[in-house]
N, C-alpha and C positions, 0 to 999 in steps of 0.2 A: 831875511836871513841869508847871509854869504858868507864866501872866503872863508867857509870851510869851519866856521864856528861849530860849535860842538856843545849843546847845550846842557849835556848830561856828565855827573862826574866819574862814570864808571862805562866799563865795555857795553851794558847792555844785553851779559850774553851769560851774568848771574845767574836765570832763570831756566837754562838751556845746560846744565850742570850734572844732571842727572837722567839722561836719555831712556833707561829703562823703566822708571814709573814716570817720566814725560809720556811716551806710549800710553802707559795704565792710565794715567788723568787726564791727556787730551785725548785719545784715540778716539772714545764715543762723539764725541763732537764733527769728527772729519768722514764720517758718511757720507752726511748728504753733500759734503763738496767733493769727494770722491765722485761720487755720481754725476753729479755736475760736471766737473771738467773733467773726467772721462768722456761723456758725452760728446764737451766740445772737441777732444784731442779724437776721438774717432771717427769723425764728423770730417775735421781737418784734415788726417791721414799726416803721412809721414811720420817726421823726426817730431820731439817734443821734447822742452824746455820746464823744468819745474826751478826758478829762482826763489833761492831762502827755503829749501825742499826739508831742514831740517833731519830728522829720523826717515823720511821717507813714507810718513803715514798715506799719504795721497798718493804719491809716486808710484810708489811699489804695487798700490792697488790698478793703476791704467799699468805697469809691465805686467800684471797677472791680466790683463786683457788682452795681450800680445805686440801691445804698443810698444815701439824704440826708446823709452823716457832715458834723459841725462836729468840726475838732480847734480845741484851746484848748490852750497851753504856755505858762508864763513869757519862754521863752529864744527871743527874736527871729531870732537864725543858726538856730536851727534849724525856726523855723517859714517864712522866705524858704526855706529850701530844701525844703520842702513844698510851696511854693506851685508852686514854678520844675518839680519835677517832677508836679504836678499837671497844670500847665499842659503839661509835653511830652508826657503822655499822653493829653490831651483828656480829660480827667475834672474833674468838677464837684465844687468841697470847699471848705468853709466855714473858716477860720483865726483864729483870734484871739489876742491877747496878751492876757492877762492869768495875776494870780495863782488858782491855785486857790483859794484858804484866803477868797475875796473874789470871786471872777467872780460876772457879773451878767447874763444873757443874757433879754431877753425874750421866751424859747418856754420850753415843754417838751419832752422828748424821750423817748420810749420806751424807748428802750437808750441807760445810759451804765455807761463799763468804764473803769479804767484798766490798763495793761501794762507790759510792762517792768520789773516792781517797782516800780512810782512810788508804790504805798501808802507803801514803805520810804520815802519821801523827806520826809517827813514827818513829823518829827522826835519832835514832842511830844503830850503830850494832847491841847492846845490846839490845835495843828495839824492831827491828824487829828478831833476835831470840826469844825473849821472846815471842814476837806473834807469830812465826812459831811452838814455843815448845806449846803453847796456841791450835794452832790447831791441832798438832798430837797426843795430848794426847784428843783431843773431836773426832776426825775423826774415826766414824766405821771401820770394816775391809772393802777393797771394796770399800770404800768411794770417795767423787770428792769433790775438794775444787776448789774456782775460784777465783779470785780478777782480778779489774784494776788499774794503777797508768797511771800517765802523762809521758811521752817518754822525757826526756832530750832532747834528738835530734830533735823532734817535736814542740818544745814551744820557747817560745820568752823566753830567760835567759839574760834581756840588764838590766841594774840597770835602773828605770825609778822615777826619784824622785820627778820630777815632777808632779802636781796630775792628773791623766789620768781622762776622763769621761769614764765609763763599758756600764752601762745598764738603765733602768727605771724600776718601776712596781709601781701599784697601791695596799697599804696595804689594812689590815683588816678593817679601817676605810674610806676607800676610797679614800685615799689620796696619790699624787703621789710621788712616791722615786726617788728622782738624785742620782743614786748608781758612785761614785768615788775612783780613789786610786792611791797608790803608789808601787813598788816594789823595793825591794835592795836584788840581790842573793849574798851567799856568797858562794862562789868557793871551798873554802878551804873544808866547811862542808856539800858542797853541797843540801844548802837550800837556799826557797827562803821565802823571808819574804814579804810579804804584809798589807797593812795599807788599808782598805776600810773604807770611808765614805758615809754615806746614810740620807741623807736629805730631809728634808720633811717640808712643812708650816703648824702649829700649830696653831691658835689662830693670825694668822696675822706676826705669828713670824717664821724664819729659827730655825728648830732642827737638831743638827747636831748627828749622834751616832757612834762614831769611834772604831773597833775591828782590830785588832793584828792577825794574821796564820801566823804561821811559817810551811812549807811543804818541806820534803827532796825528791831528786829528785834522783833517779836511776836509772839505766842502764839495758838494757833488760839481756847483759850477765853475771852481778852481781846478779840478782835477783836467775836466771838461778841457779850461784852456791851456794849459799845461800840457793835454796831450795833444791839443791841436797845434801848439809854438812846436812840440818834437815832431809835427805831419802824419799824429794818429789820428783817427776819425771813430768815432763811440758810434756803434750800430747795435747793441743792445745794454739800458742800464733798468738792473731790477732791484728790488728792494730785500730780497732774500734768496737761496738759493731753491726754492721753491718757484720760482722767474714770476713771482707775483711783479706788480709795474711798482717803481719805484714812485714813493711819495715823499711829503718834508716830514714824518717821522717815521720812515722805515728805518728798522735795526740797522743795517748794512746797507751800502753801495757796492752793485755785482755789477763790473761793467766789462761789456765784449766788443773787440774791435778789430782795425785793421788801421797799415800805412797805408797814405796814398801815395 
């Protein structure tokens, strides 16, 4: 995949539309990688780099450790509500808009990590060099970078077209979400596309609100070389963030590293 093809027919950024029950439905999830890369960002000292920071679920929890953090996101809604909760917490955090595949910041910074799966977001060759040239030109000397993505070998990759039921949660207004979906991977480009719907009783009435992710999926020894062509070097890869060792069917790839 090159030259900038684009395999999805929408932003990708469908899902990312509603920042304050994004909070409510992903938040319990980002504990334990809170803890995690807090860990490593305290560990590293200095400045710190959170790419595709989103809301700032993770971010904002290393500035409430007294850590320097910049988060940087594409998607505007969700970096205003970063800020708006930074600000009620009295904590101090740096925000930006822009694209990964292209940001431009004049510092460096000791620890940068992305979370959430946001490697997945990143569709192509092309695009995950761009992100890997993204963070060797922000990484200090000495520096530690981390990310995690999902294990190919560890996930369910079946075409599911039929509408599966996920999850439930109760939004901002109190009201319960039938979170549902669909997936279709495609083999060839090695993503998987997902259709969720999340429904909710309004005024006596079913609301339905459907978003679009498209997520590529790759391989722990792809990664591997990919970040040795950019002159990163992988010195710890686990299989959850519990730092169990990574096997061939661990849920996730949690890998921590440096340039040389």
């Amino acid at each position: 995949m090159s030259g900038g093809f684009r395999p999805v027919a929408h932003d990708n950024l469908e899902e990312f539309s509603d920042p304050v029950n994004y909070d409510i439905e992903e938040g319990p999830a980002t504990r334990a990688p809170a803890r995690f890369y807090g860990d490593l960002a305290a560990a590293a000292g200095g400045a710190v780099l959170e790419i595709a920071c989103g809301t700032g679920l993770v971010a904002i929890e290393l500035a409430a450790r007294g850590l320097d953090v910049t988060g940087t996101d594409i998607c505007r809604p969700m970096l205003d509500h970063a800020r708006r909760k930074t600000q009620a917490r009295g904590l101090a955090a740096t925000w930006i808009e822009a694209d990964a595949r292209t940001l431009s910041i004049n510092r460096c910074f000791d620890f940068i990590y992305l979370t959430g799966n946001a490697f997945q977001a990143f569709l192509t060759d092309d695009d995950q060099d761009a992100l890997l040239g993204t963070v060797a030109r922000h990484l200090a000397p000495g520096g530690r970078f981390a990310f995690e993505t999902r294990n190919p070998a560890g996930c369910n990759l079946d075409d599911l077209p039929d509408e599966q039921p996920w999850h439930r949660y109760i939004d901002a207004a109190g009201r319960v979400v039938q979170v549902s979906g669909t997936q279709r991977y495609d083999a060839a480009m090695s993503i998987m596309h997902w259709t969720t719907f999340r429904r909710r009783v309004v005024d006596g009435e079913v609301q339905c609100r459907v978003s679009r992710i498209a997520c590529r999926f790759t391989g722990v020894d792809d990664i591997v070389r990919r970040l040795a062509e950019h002159a990163f070097r992988v010195e710890t890869c686990h299989g959850d963030f519990d730092r169990s060792p990574f096997r061939e069917t661990s849920p996730s790839i949690v890998l921590t590293g440096c340039r040389d």
